[in-house]
C-alpha positions in Angstrom: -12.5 -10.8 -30.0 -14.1 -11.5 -33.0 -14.4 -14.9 -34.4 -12.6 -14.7 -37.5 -9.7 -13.4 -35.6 -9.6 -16.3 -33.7 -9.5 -18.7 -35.8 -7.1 -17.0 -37.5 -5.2 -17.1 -34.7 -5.8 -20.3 -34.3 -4.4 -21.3 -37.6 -1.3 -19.2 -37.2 -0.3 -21.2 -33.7 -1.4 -24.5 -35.3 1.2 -23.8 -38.6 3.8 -22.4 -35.8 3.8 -25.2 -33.9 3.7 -28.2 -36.7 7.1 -26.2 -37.7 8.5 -26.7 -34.4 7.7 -30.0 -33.6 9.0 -31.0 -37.2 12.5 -30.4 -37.2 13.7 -27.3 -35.2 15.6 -25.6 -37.6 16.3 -22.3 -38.3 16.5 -22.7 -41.7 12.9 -24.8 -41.5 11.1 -22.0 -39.7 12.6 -19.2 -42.1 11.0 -21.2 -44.9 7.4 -21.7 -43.0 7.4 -17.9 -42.4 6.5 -17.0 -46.2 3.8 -19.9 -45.9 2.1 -18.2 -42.9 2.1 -15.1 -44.4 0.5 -16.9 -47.7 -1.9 -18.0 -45.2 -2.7 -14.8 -43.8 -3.1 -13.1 -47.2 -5.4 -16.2 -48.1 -7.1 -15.5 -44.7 -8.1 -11.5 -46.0 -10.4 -12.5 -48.5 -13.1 -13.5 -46.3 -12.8 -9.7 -44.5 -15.7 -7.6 -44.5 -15.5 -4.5 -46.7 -13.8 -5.1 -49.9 -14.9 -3.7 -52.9 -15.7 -5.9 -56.3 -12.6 -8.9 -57.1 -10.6 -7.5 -54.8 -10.8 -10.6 -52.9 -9.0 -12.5 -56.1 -6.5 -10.4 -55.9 -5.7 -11.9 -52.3 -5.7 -15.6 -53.7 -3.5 -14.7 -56.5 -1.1 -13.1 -54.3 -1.7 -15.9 -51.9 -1.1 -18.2 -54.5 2.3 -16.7 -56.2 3.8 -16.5 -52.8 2.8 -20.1 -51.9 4.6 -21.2 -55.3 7.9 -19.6 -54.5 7.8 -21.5 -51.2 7.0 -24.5 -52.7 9.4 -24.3 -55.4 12.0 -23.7 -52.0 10.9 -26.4 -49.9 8.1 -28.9 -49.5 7.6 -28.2 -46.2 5.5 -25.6 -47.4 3.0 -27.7 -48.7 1.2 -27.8 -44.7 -0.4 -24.2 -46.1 -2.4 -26.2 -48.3 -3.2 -28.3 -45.2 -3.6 -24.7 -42.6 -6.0 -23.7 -45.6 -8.0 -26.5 -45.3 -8.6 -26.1 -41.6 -9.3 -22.4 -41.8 -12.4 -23.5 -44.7 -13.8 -25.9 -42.7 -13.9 -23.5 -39.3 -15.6 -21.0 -41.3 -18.2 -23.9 -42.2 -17.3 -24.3 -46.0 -19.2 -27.4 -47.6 -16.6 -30.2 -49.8 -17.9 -28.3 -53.1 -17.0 -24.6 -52.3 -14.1 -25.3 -50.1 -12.4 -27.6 -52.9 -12.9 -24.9 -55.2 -11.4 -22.2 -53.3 -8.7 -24.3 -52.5 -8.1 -25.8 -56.7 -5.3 -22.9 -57.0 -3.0 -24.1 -54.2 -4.4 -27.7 -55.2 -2.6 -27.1 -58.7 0.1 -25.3 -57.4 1.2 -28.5 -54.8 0.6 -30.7 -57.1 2.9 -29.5 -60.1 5.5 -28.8 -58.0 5.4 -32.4 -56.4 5.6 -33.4 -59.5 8.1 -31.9 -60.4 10.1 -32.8 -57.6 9.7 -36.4 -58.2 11.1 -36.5 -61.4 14.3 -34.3 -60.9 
């Protein structure tokens, strides 16, 4: 097996089991589904073979998914945490793997906020 697939493996178990051991809902784990799959689109960019800015395309699609979630439940906001994890396995320094992560960043952040004060 190659590594990246294990360690996206990895992350996939880690976010399935923090959902479990949460709250076992149904309705919980229907909402965490949408965040793995943010995940895994996130995950695509670092794949070998794309052609030029195609990997922005992942994080935008990545990101627009992982606002919808947000915007459904907070719960969601462990993607931002599953991301973190998957940078530092890939051996990311602070610098690049806080920019690569500023869109989800944002995202968690306005929505928070915006939580808050409704």
């Amino acid at each position: 097996m190659r590594k990246s697939t294990v360690q996206l493996l990895s992350v996939f178990f880690l976010g399935l089991i923090f959902g479990l051991l949460t709250k076992f809902s149904v309705t919980l784990l229907l909402v965490l589904a949408p965040t793995l799959v943010s995940v895994f689109i996130y995950t695509m960019r670092d794949t070998s073979g794309l052609k030029h800015n195609q990997d922005k395309y992942f994080i935008v699609i990545s990101a627009l998914l992982y606002f919808v979630d947000l915007a459904i439940s907070l719960y969601s906001a462990i993607a931002l945490v599953l991301l973190a994890i998957y940078e530092i396995s890939e051996g990311k320094n602070f610098k690049t793997l806080s920019l690569r992560l500023l869109p989800h960043i944002i995202i968690t952040i306005t929505v928070a906020s915006i939580f808050l004060f409704i």
